[in-house]
C-alpha positions in Angstrom: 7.3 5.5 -27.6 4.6 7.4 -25.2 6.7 9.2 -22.3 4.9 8.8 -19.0 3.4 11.4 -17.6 4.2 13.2 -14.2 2.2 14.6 -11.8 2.9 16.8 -9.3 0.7 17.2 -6.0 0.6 20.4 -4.5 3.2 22.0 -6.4 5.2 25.2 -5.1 7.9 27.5 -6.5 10.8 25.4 -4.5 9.1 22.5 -4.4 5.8 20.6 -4.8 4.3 17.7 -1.9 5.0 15.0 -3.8 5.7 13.8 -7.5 4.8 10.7 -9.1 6.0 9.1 -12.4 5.8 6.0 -13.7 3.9 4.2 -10.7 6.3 5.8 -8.4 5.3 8.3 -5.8 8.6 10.4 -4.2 8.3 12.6 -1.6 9.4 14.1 1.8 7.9 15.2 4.9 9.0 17.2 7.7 7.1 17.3 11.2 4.1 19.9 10.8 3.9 19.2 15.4 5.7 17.8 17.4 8.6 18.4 20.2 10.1 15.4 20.9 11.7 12.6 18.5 8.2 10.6 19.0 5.8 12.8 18.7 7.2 14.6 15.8 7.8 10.7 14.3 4.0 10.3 14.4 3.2 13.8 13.3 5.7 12.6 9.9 4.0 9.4 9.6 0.3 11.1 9.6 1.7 13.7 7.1 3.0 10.3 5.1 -0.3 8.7 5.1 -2.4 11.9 3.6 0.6 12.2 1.3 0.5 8.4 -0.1 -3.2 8.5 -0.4 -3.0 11.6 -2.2 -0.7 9.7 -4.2 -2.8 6.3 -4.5 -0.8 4.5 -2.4 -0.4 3.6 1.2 2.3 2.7 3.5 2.2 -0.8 2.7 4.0 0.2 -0.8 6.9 1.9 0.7 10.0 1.3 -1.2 12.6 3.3 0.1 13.1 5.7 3.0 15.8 8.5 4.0 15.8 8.8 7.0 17.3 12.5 9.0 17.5 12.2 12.2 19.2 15.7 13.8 20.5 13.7 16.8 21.8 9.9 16.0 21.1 9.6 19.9 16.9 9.5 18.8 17.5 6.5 16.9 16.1 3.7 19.1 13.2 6.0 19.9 12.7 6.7 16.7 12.9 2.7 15.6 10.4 1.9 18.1 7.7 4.3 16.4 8.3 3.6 13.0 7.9 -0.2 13.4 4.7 0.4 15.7 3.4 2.0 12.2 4.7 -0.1 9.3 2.3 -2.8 8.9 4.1 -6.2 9.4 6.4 -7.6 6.8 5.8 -4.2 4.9 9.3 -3.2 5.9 10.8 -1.0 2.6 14.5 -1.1 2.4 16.0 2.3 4.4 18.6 4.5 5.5 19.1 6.4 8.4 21.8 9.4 8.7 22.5 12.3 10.9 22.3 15.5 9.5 21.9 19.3 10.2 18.1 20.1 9.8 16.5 22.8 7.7 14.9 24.1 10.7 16.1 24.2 14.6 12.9 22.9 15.5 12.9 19.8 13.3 14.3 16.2 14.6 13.9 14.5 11.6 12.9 14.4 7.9 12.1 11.7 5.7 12.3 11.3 2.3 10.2 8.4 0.8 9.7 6.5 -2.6 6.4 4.2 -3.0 4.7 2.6 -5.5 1.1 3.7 -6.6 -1.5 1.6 -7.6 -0.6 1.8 -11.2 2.8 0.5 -10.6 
């Protein structure tokens, strides 16, 4: 049986922008701009959308997101700006959990999973 191949975009010695296998795309992005839970939120979701063309996919094949937020007290703010950019009924199942960021600065990371277009 032929094993799938995996590709890695923009691969770095800790870790690489995204890897896909098997029609799968799985990534994570943290907010490049940004100072408050929105605009950092948008900053995310741009990165997401280079990411998931880079990728051959889009945001309408989200399967799964994890969702950091550093402050649980974000949440509805956060909420309001990620269903102003999932296109409707494109909803992928999620979690979201509060957690000590890798940097002061950040408010949240995601981590994503999405099909590609040859899954």
């Amino acid at each position: 049986m032929p094993q799938a191949s995996i590709t890695r975009i923009h691969p770095a010695a800790q870790w690489s922008g995204a890897v896909v296998h098997n029609g799968t795309a799985y990534f994570v992005e943290v907010p490049e701009s940004g100072t408050d839970i929105t605009s950092q939120s948008q900053a995310v979701f741009a990165q997401a959308e280079r990411t998931l063309a880079l990728a051959g996919s889009d945001k309408s094949r989200l399967l799964i997101a994890t969702i950091y937020l550093k402050h649980m007290t974000d949440r509805a703010a956060f909420n309001a700006a990620w269903q102003a950019w999932l296109p409707e009924g494109c909803a992928p199942a999620r979690v979201c959990v509060s957690a000590e960021m890798a940097s002061p600065d950040y408010l949240l990371e995601i981590a994503f999973t999405a099909a590609t277009a040859q899954g």
